[in-house]
Every structure is written in structure tokens, then in C-alpha cells.
Biopython code that builds the backbone (N, CA, C, O; Angstrom):
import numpy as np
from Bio.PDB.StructureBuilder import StructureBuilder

atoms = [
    (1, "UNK", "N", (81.510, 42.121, -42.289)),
    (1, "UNK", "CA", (81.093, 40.834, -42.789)),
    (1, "UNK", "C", (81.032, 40.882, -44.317)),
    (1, "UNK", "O", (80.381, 41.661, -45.014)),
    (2, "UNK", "N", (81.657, 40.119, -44.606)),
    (2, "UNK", "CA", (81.192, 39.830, -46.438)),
    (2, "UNK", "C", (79.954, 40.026, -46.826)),
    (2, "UNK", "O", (79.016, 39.874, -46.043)),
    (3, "UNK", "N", (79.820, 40.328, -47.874)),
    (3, "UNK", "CA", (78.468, 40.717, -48.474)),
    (3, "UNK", "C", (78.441, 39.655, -49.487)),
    (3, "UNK", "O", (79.248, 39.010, -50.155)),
    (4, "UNK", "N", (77.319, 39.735, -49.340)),
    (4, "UNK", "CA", (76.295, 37.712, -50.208)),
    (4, "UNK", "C", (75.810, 38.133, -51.194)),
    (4, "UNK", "O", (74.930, 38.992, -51.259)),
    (5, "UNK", "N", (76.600, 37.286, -52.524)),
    (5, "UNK", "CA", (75.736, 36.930, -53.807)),
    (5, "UNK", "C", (75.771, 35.878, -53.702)),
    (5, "UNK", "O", (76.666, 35.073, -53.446)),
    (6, "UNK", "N", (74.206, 35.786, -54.011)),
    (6, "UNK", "CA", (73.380, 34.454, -54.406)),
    (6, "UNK", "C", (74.136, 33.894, -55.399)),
    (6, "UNK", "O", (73.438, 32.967, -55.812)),
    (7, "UNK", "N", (75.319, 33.920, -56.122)),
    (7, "UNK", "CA", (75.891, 32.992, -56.831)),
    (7, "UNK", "C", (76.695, 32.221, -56.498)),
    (7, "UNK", "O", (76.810, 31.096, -56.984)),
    (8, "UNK", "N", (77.655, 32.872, -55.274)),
    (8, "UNK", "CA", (78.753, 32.268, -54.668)),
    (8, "UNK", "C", (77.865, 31.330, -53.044)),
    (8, "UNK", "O", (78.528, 30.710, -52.213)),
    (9, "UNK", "N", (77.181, 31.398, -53.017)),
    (9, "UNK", "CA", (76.392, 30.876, -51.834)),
    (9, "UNK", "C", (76.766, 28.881, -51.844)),
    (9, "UNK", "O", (76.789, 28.333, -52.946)),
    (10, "UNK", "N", (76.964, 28.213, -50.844)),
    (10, "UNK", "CA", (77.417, 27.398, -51.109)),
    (10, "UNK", "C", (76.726, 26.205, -49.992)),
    (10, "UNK", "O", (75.800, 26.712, -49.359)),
    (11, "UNK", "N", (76.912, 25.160, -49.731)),
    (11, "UNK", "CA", (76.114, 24.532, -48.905)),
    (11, "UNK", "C", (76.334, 24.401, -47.629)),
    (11, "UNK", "O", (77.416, 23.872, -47.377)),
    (12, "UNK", "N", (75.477, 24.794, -46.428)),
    (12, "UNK", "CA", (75.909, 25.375, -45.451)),
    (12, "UNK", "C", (76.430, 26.631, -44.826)),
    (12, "UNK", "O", (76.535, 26.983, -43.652)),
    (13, "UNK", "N", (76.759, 27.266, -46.099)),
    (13, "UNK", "CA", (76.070, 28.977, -45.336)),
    (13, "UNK", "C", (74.816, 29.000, -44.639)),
    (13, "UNK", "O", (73.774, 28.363, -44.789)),
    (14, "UNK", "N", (75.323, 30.247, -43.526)),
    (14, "UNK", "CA", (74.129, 30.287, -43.157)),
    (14, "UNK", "C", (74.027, 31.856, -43.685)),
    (14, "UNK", "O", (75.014, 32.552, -43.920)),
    (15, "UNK", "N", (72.458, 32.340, -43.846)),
    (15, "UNK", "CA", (71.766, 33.075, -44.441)),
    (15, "UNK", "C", (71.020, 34.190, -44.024)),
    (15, "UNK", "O", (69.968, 34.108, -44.659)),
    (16, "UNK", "N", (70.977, 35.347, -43.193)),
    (16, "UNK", "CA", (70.375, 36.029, -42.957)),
    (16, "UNK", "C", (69.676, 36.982, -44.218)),
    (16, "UNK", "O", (70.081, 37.953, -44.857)),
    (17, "UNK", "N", (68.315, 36.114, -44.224)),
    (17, "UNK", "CA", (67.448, 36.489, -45.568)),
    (17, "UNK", "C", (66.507, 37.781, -45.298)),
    (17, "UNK", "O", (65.327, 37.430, -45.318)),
    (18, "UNK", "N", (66.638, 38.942, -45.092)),
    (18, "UNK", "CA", (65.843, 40.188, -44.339)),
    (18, "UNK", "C", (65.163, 39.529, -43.308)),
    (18, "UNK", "O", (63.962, 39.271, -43.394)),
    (19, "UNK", "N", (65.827, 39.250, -42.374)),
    (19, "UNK", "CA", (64.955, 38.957, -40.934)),
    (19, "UNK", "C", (64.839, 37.296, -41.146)),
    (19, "UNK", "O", (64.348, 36.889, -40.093)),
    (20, "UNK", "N", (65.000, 36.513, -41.761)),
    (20, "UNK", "CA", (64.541, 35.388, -41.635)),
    (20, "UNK", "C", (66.212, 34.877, -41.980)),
    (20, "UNK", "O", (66.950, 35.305, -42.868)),
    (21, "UNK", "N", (66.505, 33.778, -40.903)),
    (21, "UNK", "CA", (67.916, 32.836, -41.166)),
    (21, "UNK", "C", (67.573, 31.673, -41.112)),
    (21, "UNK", "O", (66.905, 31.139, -40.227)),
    (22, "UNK", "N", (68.247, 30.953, -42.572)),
    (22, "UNK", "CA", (68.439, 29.718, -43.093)),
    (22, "UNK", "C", (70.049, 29.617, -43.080)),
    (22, "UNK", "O", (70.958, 30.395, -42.790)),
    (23, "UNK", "N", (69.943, 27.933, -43.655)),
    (23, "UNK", "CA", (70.633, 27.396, -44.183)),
    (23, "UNK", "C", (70.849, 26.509, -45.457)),
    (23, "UNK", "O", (70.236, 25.455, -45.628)),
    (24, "UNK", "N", (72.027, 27.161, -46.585)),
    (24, "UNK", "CA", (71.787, 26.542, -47.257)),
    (24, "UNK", "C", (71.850, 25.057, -47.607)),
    (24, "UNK", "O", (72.992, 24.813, -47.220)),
    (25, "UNK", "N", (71.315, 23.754, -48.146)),
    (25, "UNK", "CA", (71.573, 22.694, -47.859)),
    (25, "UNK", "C", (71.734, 21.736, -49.455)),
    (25, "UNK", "O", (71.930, 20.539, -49.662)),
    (26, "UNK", "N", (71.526, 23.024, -50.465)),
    (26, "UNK", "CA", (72.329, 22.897, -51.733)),
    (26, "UNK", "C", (71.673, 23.758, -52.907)),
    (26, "UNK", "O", (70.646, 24.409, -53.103)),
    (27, "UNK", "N", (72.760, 23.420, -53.532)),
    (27, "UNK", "CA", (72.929, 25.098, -54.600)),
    (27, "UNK", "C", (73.141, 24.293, -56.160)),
    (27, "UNK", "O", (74.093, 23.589, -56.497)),
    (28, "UNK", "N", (72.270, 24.554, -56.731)),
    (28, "UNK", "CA", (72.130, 24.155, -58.239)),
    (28, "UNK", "C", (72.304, 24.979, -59.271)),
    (28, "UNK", "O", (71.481, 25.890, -59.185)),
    (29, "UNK", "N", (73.078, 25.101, -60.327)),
    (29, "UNK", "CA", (73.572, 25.897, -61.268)),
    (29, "UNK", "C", (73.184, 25.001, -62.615)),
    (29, "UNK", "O", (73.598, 23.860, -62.818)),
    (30, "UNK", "N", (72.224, 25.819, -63.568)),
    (30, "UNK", "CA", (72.048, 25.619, -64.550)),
    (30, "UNK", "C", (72.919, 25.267, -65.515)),
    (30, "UNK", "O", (73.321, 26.333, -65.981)),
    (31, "UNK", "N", (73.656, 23.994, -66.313)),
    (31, "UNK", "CA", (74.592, 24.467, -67.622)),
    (31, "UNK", "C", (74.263, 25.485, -68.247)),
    (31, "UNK", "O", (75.153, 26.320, -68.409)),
    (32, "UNK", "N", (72.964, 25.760, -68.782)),
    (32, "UNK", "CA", (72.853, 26.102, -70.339)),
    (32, "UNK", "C", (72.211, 27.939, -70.313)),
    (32, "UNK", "O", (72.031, 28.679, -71.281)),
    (33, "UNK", "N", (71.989, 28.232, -68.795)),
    (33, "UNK", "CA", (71.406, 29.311, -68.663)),
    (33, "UNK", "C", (72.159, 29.950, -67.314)),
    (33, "UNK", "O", (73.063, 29.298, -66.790)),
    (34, "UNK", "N", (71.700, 31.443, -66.684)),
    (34, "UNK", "CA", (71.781, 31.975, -65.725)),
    (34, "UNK", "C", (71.152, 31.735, -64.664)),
    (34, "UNK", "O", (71.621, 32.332, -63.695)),
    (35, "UNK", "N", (70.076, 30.955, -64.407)),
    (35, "UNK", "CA", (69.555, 30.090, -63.221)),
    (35, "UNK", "C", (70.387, 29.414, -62.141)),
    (35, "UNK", "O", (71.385, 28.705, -62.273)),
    (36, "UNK", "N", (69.672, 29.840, -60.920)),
    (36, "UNK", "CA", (70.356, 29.153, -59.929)),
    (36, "UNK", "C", (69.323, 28.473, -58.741)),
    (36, "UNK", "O", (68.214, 28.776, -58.302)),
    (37, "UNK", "N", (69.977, 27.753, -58.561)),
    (37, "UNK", "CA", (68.396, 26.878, -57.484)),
    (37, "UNK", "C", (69.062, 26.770, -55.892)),
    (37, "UNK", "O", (69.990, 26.134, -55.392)),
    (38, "UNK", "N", (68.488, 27.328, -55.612)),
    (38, "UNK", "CA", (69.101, 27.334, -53.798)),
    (38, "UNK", "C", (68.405, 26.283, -53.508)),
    (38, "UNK", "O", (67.276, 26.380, -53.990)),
    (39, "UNK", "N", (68.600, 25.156, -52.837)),
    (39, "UNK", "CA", (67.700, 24.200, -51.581)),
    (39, "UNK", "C", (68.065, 25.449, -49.875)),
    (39, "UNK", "O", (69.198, 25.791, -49.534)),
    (40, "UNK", "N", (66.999, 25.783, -49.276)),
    (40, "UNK", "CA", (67.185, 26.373, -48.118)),
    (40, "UNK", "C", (66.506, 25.830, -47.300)),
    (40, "UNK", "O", (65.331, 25.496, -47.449)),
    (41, "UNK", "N", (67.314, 25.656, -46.157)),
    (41, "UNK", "CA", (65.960, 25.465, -44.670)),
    (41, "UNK", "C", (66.065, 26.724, -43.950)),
    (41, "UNK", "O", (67.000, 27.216, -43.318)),
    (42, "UNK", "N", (64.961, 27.102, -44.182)),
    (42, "UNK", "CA", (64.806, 28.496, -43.047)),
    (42, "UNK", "C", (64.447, 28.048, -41.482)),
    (42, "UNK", "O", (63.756, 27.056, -41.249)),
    (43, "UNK", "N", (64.875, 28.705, -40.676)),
    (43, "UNK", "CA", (64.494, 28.029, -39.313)),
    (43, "UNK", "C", (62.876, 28.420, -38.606)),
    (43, "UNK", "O", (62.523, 28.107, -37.469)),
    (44, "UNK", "N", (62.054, 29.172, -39.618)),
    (44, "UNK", "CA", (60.891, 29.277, -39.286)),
    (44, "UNK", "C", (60.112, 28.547, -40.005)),
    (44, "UNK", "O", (58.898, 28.534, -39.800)),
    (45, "UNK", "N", (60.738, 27.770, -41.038)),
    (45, "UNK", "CA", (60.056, 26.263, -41.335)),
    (45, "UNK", "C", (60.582, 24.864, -40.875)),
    (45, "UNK", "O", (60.572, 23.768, -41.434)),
    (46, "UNK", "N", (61.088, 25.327, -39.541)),
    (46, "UNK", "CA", (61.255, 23.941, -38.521)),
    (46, "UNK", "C", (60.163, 23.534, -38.113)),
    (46, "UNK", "O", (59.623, 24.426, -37.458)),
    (47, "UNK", "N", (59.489, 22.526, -38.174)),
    (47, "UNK", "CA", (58.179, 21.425, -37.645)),
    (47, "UNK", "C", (57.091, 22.138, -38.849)),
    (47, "UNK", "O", (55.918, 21.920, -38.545)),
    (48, "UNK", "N", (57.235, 22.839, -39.982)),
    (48, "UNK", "CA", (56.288, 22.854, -40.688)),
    (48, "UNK", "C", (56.386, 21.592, -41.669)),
    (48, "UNK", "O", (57.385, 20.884, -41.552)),
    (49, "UNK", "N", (55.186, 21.179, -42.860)),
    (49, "UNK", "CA", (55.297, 20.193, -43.464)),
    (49, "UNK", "C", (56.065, 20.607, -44.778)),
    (49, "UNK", "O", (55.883, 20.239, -45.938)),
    (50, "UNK", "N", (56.716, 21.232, -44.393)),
    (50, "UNK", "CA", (57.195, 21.844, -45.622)),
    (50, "UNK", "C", (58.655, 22.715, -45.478)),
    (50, "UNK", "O", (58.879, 23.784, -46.046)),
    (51, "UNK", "N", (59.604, 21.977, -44.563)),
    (51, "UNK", "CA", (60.630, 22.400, -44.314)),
    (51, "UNK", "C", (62.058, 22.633, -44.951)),
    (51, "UNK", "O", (63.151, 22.762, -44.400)),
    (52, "UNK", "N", (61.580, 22.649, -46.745)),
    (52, "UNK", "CA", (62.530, 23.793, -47.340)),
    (52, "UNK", "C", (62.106, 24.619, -47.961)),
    (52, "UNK", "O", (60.881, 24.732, -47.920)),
    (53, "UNK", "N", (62.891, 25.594, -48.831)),
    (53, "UNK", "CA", (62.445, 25.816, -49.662)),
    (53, "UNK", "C", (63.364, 26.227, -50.864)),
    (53, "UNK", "O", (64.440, 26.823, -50.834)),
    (54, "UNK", "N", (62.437, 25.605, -52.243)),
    (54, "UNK", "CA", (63.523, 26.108, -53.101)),
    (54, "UNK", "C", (63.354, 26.868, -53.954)),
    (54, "UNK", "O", (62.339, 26.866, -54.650)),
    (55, "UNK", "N", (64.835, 28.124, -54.149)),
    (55, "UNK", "CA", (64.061, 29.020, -54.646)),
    (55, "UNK", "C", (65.066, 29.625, -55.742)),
    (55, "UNK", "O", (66.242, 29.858, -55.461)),
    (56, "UNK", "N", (64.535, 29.856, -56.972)),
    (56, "UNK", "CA", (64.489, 30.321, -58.381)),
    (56, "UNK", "C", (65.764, 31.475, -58.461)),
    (56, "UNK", "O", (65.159, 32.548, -58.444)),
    (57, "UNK", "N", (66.548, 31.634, -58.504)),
    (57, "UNK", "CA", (67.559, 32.737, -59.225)),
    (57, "UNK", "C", (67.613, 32.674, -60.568)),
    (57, "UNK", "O", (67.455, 31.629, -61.198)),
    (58, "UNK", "N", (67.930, 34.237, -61.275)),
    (58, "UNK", "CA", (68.037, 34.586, -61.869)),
    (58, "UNK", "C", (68.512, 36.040, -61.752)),
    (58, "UNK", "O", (67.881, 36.676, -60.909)),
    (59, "UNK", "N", (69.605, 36.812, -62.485)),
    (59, "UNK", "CA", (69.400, 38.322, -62.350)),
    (59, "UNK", "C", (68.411, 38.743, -62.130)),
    (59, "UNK", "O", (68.376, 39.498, -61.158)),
    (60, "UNK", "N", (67.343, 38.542, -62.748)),
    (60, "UNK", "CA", (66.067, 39.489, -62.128)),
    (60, "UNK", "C", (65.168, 39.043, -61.340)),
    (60, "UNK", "O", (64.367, 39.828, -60.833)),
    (61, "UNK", "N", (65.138, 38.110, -61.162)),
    (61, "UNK", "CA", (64.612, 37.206, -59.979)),
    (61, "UNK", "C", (64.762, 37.585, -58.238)),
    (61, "UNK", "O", (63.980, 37.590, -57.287)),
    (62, "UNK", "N", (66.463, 37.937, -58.468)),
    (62, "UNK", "CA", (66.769, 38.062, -57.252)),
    (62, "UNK", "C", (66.488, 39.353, -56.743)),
    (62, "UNK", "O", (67.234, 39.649, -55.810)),
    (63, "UNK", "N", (65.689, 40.186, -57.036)),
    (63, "UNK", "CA", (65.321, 41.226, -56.916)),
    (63, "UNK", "C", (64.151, 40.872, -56.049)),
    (63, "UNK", "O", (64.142, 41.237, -54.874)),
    (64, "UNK", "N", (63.104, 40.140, -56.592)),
    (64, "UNK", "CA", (61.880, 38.991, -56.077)),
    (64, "UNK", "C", (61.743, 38.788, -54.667)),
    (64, "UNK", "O", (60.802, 38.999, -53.903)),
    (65, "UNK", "N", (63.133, 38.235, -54.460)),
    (65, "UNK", "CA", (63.410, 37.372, -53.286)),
    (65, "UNK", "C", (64.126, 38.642, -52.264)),
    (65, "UNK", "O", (64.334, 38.398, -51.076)),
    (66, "UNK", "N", (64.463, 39.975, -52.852)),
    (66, "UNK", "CA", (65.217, 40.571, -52.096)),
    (66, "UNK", "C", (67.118, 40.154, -51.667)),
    (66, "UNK", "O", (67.887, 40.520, -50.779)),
    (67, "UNK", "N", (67.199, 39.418, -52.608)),
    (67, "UNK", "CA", (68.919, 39.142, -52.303)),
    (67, "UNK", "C", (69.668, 39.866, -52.462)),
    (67, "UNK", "O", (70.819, 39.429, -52.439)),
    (68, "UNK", "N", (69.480, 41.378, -52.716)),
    (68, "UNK", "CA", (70.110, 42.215, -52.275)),
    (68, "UNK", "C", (70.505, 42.518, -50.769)),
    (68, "UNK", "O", (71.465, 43.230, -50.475)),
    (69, "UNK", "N", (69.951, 42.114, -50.153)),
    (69, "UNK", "CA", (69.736, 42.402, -48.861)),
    (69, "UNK", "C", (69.904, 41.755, -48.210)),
    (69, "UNK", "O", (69.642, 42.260, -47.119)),
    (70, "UNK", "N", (70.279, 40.633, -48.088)),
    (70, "UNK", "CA", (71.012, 39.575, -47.769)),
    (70, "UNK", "C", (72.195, 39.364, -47.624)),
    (70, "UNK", "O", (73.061, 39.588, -48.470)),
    (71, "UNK", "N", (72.409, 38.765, -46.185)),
    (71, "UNK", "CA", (73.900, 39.006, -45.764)),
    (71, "UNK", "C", (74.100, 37.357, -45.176)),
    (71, "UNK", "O", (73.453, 36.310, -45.200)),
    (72, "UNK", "N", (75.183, 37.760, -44.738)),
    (72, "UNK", "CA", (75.803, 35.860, -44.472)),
    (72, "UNK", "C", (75.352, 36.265, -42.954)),
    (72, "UNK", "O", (75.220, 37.445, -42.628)),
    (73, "UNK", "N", (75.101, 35.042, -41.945)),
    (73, "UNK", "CA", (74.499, 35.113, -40.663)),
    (73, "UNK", "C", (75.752, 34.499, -39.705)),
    (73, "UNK", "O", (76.796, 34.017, -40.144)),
    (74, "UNK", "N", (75.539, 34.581, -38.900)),
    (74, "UNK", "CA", (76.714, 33.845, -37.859)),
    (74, "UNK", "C", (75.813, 32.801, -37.297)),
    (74, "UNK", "O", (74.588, 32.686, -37.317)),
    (75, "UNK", "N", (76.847, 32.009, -36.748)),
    (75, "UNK", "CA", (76.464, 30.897, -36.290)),
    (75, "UNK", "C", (75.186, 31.095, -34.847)),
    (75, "UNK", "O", (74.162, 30.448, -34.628)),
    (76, "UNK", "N", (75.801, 32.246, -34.089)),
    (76, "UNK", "CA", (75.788, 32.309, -33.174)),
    (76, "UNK", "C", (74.133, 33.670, -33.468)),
    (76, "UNK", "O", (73.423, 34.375, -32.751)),
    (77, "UNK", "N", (74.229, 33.432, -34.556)),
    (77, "UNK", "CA", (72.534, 34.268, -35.102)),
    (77, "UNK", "C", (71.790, 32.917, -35.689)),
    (77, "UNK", "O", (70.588, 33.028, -35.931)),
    (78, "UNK", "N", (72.441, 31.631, -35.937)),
    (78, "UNK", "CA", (71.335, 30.982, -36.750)),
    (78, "UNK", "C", (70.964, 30.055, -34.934)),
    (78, "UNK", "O", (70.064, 29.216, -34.885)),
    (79, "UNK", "N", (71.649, 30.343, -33.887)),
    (79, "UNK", "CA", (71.326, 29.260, -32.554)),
    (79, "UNK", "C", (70.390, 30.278, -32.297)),
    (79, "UNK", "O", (69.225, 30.012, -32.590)),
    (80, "UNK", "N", (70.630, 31.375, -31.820)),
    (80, "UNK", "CA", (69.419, 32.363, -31.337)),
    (80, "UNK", "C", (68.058, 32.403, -32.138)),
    (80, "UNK", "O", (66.924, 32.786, -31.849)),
    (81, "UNK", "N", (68.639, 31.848, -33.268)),
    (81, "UNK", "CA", (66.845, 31.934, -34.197)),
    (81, "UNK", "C", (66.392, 30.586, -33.718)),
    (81, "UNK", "O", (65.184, 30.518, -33.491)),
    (82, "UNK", "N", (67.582, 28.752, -33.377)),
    (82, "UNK", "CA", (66.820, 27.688, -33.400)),
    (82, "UNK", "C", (66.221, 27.587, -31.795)),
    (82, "UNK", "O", (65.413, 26.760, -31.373)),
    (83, "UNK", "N", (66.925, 28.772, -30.992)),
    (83, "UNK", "CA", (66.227, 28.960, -29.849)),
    (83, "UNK", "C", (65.042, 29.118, -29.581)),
    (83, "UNK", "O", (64.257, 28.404, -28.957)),
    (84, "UNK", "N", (64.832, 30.844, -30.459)),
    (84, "UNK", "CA", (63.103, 31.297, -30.637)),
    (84, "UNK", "C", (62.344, 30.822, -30.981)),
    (84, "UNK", "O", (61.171, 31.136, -30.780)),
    (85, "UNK", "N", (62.925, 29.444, -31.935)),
    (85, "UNK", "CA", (61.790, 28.716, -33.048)),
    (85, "UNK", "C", (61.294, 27.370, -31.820)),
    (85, "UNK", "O", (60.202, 26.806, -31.754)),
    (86, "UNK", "N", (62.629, 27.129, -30.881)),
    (86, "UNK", "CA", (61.975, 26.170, -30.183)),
    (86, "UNK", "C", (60.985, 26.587, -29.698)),
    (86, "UNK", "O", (59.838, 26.291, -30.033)),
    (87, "UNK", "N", (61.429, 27.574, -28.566)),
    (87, "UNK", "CA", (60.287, 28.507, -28.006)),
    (87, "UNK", "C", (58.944, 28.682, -28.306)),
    (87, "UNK", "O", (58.042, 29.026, -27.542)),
    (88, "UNK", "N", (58.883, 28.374, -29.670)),
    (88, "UNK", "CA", (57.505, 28.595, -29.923)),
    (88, "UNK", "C", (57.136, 27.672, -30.275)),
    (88, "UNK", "O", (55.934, 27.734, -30.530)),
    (89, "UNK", "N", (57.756, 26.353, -30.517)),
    (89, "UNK", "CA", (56.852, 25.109, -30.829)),
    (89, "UNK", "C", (56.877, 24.488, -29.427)),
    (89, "UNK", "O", (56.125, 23.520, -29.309)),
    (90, "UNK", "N", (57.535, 24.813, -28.408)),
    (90, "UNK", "CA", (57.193, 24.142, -27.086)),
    (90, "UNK", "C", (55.977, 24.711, -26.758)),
    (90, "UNK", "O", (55.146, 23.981, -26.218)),
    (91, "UNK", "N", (55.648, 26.118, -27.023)),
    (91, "UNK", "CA", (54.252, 26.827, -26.659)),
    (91, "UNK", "C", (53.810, 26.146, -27.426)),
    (91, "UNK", "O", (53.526, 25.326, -26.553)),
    (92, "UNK", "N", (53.525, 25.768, -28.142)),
    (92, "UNK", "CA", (52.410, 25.553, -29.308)),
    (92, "UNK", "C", (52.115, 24.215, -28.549)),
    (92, "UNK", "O", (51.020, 24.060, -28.010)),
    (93, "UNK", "N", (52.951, 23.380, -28.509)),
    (93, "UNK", "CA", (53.187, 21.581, -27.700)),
    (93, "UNK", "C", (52.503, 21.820, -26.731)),
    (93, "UNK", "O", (51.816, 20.858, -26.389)),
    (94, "UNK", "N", (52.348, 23.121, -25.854)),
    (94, "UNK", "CA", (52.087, 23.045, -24.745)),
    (94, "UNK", "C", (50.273, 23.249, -24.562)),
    (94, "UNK", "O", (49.347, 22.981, -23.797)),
    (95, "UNK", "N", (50.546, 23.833, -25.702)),
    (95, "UNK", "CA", (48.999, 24.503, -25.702)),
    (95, "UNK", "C", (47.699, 23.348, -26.406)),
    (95, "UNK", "O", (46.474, 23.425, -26.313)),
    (96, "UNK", "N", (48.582, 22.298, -27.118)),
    (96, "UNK", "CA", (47.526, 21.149, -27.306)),
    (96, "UNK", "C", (47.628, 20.250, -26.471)),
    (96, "UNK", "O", (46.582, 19.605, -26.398)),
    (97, "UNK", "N", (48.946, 19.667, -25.344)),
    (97, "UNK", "CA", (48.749, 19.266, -24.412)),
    (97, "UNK", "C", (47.742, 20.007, -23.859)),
    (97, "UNK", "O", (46.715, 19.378, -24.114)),
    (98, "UNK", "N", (47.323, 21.481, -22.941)),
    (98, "UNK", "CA", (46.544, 21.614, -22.390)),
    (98, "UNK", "C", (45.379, 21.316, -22.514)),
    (98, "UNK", "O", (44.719, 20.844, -21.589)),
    (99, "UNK", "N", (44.735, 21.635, -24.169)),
    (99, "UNK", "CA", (43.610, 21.630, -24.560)),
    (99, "UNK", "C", (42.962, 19.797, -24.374)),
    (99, "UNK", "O", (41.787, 19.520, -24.136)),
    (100, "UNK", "N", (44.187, 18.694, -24.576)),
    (100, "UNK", "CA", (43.802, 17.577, -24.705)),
    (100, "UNK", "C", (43.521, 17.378, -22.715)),
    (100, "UNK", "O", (42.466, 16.938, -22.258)),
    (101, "UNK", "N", (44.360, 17.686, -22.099)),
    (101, "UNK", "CA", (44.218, 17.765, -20.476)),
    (101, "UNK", "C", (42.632, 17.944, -19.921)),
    (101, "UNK", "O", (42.168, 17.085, -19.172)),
    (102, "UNK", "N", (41.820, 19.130, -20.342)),
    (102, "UNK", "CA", (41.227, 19.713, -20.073)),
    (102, "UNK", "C", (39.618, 18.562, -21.002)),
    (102, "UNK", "O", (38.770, 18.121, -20.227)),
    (103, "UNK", "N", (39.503, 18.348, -22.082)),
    (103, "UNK", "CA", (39.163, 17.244, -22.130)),
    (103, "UNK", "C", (39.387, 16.161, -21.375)),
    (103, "UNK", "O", (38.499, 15.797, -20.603)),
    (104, "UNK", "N", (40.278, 15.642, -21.434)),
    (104, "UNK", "CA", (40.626, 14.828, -20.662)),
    (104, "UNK", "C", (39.698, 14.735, -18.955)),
    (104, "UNK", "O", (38.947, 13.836, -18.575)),
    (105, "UNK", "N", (40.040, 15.793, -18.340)),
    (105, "UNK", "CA", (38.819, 15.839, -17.246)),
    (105, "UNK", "C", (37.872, 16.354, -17.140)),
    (105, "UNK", "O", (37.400, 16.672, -16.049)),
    (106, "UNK", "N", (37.368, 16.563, -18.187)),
    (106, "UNK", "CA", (35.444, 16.744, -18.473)),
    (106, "UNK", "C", (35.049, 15.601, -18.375)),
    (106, "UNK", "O", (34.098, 15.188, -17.711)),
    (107, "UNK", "N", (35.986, 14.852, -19.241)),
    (107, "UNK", "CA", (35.426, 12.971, -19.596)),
    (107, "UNK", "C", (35.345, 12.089, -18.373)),
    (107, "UNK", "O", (34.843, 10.966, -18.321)),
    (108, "UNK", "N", (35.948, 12.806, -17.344)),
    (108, "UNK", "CA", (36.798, 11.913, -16.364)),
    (108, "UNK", "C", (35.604, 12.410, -15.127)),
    (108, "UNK", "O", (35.707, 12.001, -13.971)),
]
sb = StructureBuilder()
sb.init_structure("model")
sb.init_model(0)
sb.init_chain("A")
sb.init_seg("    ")
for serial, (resi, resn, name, xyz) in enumerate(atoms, 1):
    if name == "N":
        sb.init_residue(resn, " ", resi, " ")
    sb.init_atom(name, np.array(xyz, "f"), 0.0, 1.0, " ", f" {name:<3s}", serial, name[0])
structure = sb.get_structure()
């Protein structure tokens, strides 16, 4: 697999960020400096209030973030992550349905 610099990264890669896969959903390049601005959705900020994130490049920056270590993801790695992520917000769904249930027939 190709190996990922954060410079050539483009919109819609997907991202295997050390254990965590996004997608990128846009990439900002400074004129006047070495800065670079990723827009990312990581898939473990699906249903949070806060479902991107954007984040700061620079040569030494990317050290920060670990983009060394960062590799391009397959498709078929970013479905298996929107799988697990469902997985756990159906538990989560499930678990305030219960709690509201269970009220529900105390009252009742």
C-alpha cells in the first residue's frame, strides 16, 4: 500500500490514523506558509456533537498528530469500522430505550 503524506492527502481518502479511520472531507493549503488544514471525519466521531475534526499541519506538527504512522485505509477497513461504530450506538440506543422502559413501568 502507498505510504501517506499529509501533504498529498486529498478529499476522500480514507485514513487509517494509528487505529482510528477517517475520512478526509477537505484539505486546505496555506499560500503564504507550510500549513496544512485537513477537515476529517473520523468514524468514532459518528453521532458525537462534534463530528469532525480539523487538524493543524505543519512539519513539526505532524509529529503531534503522529502522521508518520499513518497509512491510507481501504474501503473495506473504513465499512468494518462504520460497522463497529454502529454497533455501539445501537447499544448505547438500546440502553436508554431500556432505562426509559423500565420507568416507564414503575409509573404504570
Amino acid at each position: 500500500m502507498k505510504s501517506l503524506q499529509y501533504t498529498e492527502l486529498r478529499r476522500g481518502d480514507i485514513v487509517n490514523a494509528r487505529g482510528q479511520i477517517g475520512v478526509v472531507y477537505d484539505v486546505l493549503k496555506s499560500a503564504d506558509t507550510d500549513t496544512v488544514f485537513i477537515l476529517m471525519a473520523f468514524v468514532h466521531n459518528i453521532g458525537n456533537s462534534r463530528q469532525y475534526d480539523i487538524l493543524e499541519f505543519t512539519p513539526q506538527r505532524a509529529r503531534v498528530y503522529g502522521a508518520d504512522m499513518w497509512e491510507y485505509a481501504t474501503v473495506e477497513q473504513l465499512e468494518a469500522a462504520l460497522s463497529n461504530r454502529r454497533r455501539a450506538l445501537d447499544k448505547a440506543l438500546g440502553e436508554v430505550l431500556a432505562v426509559a422502559n423500565q420507568t416507564e413501568a414503575i409509573i404504570a
